[in-house]
C-alpha positions in Angstrom: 43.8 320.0 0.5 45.1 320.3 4.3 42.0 318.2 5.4 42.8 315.6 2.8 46.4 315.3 4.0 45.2 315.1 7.8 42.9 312.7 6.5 45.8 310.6 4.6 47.6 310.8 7.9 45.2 310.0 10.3 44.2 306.7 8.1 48.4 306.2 7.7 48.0 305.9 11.8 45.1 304.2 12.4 46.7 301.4 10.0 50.0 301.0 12.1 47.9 300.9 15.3 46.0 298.1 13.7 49.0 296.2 12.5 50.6 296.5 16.1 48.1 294.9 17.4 47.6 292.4 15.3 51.0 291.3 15.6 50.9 291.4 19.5 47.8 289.1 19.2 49.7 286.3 16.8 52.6 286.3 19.3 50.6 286.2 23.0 50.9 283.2 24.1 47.8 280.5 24.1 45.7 280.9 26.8 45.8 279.0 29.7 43.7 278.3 32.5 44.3 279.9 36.3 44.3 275.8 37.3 46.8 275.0 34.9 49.1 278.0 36.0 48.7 277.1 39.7 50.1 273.7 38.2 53.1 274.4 36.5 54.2 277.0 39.2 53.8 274.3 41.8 55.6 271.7 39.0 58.3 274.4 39.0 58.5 274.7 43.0 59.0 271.3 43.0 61.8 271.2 40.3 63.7 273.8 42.0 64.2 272.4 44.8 65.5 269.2 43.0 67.8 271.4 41.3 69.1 272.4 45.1 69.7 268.6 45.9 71.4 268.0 42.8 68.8 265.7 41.8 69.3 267.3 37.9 67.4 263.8 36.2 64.2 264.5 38.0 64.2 268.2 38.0 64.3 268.1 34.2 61.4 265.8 33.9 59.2 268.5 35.8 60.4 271.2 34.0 59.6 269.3 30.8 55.6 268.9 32.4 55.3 272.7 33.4 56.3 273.6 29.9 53.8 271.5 28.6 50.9 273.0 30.5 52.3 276.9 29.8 54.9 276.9 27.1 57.0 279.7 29.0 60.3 280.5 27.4 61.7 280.9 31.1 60.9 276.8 31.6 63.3 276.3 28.6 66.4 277.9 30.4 65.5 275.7 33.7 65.7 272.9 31.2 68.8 273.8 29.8 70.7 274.4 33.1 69.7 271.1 34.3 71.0 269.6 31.4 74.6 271.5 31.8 74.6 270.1 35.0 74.1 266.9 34.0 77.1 266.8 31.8 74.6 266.9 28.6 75.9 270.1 26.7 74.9 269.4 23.1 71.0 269.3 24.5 71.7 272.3 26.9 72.7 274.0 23.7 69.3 273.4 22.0 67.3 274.7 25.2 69.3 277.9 25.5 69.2 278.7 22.1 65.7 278.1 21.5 65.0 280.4 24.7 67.3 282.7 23.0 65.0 282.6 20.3 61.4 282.6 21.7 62.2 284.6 24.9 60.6 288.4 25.1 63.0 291.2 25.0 62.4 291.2 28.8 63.1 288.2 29.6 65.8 288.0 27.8 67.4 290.8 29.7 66.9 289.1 32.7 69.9 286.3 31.6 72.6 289.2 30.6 75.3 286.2 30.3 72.9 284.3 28.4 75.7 284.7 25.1 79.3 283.5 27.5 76.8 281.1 28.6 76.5 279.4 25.6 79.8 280.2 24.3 81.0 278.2 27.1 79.1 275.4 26.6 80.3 275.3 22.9 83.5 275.1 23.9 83.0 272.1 26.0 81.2 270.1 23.4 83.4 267.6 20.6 82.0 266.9 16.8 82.1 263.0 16.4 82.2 261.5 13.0 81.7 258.1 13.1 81.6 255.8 9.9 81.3 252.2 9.2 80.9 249.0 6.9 78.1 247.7 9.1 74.3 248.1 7.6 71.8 249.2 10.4 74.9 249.8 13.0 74.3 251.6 16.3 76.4 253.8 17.6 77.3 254.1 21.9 78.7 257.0 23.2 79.8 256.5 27.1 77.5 253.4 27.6 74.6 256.0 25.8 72.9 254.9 22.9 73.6 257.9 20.5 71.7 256.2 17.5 71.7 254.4 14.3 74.4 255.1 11.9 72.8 255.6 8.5 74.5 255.4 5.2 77.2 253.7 6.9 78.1 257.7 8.7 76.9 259.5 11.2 77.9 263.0 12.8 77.0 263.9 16.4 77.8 267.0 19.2 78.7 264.7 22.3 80.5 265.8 25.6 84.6 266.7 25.1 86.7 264.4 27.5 87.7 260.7 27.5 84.8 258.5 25.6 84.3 255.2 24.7 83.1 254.7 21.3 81.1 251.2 20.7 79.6 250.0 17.1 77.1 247.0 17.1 75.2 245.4 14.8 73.7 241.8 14.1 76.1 239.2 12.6 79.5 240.8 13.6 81.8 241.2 16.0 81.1 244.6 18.0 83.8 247.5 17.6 85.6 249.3 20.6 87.2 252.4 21.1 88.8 254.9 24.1 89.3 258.0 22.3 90.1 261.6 23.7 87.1 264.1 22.0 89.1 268.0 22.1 86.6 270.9 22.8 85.9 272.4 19.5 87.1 269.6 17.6 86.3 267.4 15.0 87.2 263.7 15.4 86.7 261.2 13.0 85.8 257.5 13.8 86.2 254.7 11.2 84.3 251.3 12.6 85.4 248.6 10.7 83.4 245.8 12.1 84.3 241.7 10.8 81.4 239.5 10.6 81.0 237.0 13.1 81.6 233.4 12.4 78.5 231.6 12.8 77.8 228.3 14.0 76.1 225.7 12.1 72.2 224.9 12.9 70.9 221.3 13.2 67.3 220.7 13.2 66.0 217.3 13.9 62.2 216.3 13.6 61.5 212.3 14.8 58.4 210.1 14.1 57.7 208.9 16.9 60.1 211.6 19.2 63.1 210.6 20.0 66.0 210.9 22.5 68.8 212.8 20.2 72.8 213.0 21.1 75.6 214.8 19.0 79.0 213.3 19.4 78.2 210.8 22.4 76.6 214.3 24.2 72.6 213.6 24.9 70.9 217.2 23.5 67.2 216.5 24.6 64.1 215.4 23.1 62.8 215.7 19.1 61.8 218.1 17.6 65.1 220.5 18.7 67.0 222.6 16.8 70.8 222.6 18.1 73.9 224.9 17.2 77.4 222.9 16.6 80.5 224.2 15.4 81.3 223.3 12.0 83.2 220.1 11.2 81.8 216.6 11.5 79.7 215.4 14.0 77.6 212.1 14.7 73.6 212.5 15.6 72.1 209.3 17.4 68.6 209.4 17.8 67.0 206.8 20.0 63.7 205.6 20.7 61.9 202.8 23.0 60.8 199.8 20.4 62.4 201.7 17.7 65.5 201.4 16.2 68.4 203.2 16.4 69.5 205.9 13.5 73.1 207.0 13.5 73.5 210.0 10.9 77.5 211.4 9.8 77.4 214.6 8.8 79.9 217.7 7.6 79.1 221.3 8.6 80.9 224.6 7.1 80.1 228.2 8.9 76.3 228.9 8.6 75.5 225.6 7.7 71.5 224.8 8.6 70.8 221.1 8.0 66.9 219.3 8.4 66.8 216.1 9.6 63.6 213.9 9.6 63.8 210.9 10.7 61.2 208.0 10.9 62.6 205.4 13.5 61.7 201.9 12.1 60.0 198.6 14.5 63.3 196.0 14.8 62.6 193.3 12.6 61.3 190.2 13.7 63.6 187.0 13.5 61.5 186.0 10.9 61.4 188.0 8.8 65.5 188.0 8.4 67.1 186.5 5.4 69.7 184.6 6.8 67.1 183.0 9.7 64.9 181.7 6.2 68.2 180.7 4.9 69.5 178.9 7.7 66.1 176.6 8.3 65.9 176.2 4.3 69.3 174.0 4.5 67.8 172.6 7.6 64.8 171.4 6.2 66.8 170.1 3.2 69.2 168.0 5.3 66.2 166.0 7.1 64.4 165.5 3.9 67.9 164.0 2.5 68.6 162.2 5.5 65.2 160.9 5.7 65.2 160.1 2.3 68.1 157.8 2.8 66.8 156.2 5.7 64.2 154.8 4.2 65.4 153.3 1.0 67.5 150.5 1.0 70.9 150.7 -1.5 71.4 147.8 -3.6 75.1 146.0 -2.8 78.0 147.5 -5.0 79.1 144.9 -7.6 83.1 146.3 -6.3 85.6 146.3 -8.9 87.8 142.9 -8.0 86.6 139.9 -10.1 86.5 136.9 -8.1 89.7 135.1 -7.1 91.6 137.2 -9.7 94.0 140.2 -8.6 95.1 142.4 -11.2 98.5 142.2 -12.6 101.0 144.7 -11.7 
């Protein structure tokens, strides 16, 4: 019996062992090559002494590439400093934390102010909430493109302090706004953007091209397509040999009016009406006057009788 229970035990042991090492195996770290280490700890060299001439942008980057070729937990607290000290807290955040998270216990204790750390940076950062009537919207923080606001909302961790808040989208008028974002706080932004009043489009086509002005102001050459406010407006399009189209048109917001023209040859003279007219009562005249000039009239008999005047 006691050699069965040593037994138990000593199987009991050998298991734990096994399990210990398994799970040291699933957490080291992928292997890297002596070249790739010599990298990164010259990338992080480099990045350090950025970081000394306050050159946070570029330091960052290279932190970013020695993480790459390592994935050590330590490169994610350089990132995260260089981003406090570029003013980015809401990032700095994520790189602490996930340190926090995928750091050894060793590590770890190597950062002892790693928690007033981030509670410090939490107190620094604002919640914006920013909503709107505008489909596809995107949202500026501080010049900074922060996104595109989906479902008409969307909620961000940005920098406390003074910010400018801007709203854009295609077909209105953009939105503007200096607010003050508190520490902590959440601040609520309602964009109400108004569409933009669009002028109306003109596009002209000619056969042959043509020389096109809108209201006595010369536009350029057919085909051309034009914006004009609405309202009415005169199109002259003008061609050499061809004659000259005048078109009147109204135009409301938005308006889009074609306009094909085919510029006719001038007429010749004869083929007018009133030049066939004209030679018509010509011709007739001669053939009249002729006519009379070559017959003789006979005398009129005259209506006295001779020698006789009529009585009163």
């Amino acid at each position: 019996m006691r050699l069965f229970l040593a037994f138990l035990r000593s199987l009991a042991l050998t298991t734990l062992i096994l399990a210990a090492f398994a799970g040291s195996a699933a957490a080291e770290p992928p292997k890297i090559s002596k070249s790739e280490r010599a990298e990164a700890a010259r990338i992080k060299k480099e990045a350090d002494a950025l970081m000394d001439q306050d050159r946070h942008v570029d330091a960052l980057a290279l932190y970013a590439r020695a993480y790459e070729l390592t994935a050590d937990p330590a490169l994610l607290y350089n990132q995260g400093r260089a981003l406090e000290s570029m003013g980015d807290y809401p990032d700095a955040i994520d790189k602490l934390e996930r340190f926090d998270r995928e750091a050894s216990p060793a590590l770890r204790a190597r950062v002892p102010g790693l928690a007033d750390l981030l509670a410090d940076l939490r107190g620094r950062i604002a919640t914006l909430v920013v909503t709107t009537n505008a489909p596809g919207a995107r949202l500026l923080v501080r010049d900074k493109a922060a996104g595109t606001i989906h479902h008409k909302e969307t909620r961000i961790r940005t920098r406390a302090g003074a910010a400018t808040i801007e709203v854009v989208a295609e077909g209105f008028t953009p939105f503007k706004k200096e607010i003050d974002l508190a520490g902590g706080e959440t601040v609520i932004v309602d964009a109400q953007l108004s569409p933009k009043k669009r002028d109306a489009l003109i596009v002209v086509r000619t056969r042959p091209s043509a020389d096109i002005s809108v209201d006595g102001k010369p536009i350029g050459r057919a085909p051309l397509e034009l914006r004009v406010p609405p309202g009415q407006h005169t199109l002259v399009a003008e061609a050499a040999g061809r004659e000259t189209e005048r078109i009147r048109m109204t135009l409301a917001l938005g308006d889009r009016r074609e306009v094909d023209l085919e510029l006719r040859e001038p007429a010749g003279v004869l083929s007018r009406w009133w030049f066939w007219t004209s030679v018509g009562v010509v011709v007739a005249g001669g053939a009249v006057a002729a006519y009379a000039l070559t017959q003789e009239r006979a005398p009129d008999r005259g209506t006295f009788g001779a020698g006789v005047l009529p009585g009163p």
